[in-house]
Every structure is written in C-alpha cells, then in structure tokens.
C-alpha positions as CSV (number, residue, x, y, z in Angstrom):
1,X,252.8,84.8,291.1
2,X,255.3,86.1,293.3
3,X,254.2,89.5,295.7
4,X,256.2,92.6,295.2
5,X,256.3,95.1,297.7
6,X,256.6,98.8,296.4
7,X,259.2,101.4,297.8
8,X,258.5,104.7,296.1
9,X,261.1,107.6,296.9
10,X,259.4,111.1,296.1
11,X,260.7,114.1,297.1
12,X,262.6,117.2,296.1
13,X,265.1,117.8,293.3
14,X,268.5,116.6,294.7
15,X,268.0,115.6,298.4
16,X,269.0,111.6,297.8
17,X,266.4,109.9,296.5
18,X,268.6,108.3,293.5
19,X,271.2,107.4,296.4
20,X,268.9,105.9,298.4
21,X,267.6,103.7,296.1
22,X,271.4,102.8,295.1
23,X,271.5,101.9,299.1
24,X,268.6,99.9,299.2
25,X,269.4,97.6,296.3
26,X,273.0,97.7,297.1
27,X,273.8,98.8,293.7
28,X,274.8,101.6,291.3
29,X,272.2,101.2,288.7
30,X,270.2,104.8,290.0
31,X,271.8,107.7,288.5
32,X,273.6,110.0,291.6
33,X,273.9,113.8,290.7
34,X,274.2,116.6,293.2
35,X,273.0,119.3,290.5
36,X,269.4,119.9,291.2
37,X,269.0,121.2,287.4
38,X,270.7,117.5,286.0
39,X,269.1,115.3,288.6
40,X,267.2,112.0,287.6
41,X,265.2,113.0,284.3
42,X,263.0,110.0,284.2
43,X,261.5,107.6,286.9
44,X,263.0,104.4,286.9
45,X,262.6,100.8,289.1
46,X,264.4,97.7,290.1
47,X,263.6,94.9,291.4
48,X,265.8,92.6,294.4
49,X,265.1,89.9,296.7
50,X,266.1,90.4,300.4
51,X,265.3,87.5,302.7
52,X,262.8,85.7,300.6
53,X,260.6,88.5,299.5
54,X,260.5,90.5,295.8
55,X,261.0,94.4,295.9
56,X,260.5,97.4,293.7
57,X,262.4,100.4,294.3
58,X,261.2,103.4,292.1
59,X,263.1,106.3,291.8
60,X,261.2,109.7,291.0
61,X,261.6,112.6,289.4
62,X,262.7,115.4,291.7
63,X,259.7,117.7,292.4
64,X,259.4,121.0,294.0
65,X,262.7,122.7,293.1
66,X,263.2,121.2,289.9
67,X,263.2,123.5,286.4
68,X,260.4,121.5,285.5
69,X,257.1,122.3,286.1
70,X,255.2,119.7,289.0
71,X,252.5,118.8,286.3
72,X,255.1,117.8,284.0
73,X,256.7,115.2,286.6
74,X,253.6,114.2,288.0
C-alpha cells in the first residue's frame, strides 16, 4: 500500500485555492474562477507523484464570503 500525503486548501470564496492546486499538480484539472458567487461548488482531489512519493491535493469549497451558508460547506 503506497502512503499518500494530504494537502487540503481551505479558505475563503475566491482567494486561489482552485489555482493553487492547479500549481501544485501542474495541471488544469481544478476549476479557476475569479467570481466569488461561481467559485468551486464542490470539493474535489487529485492525486500526483513528485519525487517518489503519492499526493492528494483537495480543493474546498470557498468559505466565509461565499452565498452559501458555512454549515452547508462544512
């Protein structure tokens, strides 16, 4: 069984979260969107290999300034 490390991006509603994880995995797979209101609507994952070892990079729902309420996200 390989060991995955866990890189979970939480934060608020359109600060860069979904581009970061683009950055990480050095792809385009996280949806970008500047709009606070049409921002990631879902959390979603990936996982890469970077110098021998597995990652997971999850992308969250924004929270804080979103139109959704936090105990909907969370």
């Amino acid at each position: 069984m390989v060991e995955i490390r866990n890189i979970l991006l939480i934060g608020n509603a359109g600060k860069g979260k979904s581009t970061l994880a683009n950055v990480i995995t050095g792809t385009n797979e996280f949806e970008e969107n500047t709009h606070r209101i049409r921002g990631t609507s879902e959390a979603k994952s990936l996982e890469f290999d970077h110098r021998g070892l597995r990652y997971r990079v999850i992308d969250t729902v924004g929270i804080g300034d979103s139109i959704r309420p936090t105990g909907d996200i969370i």
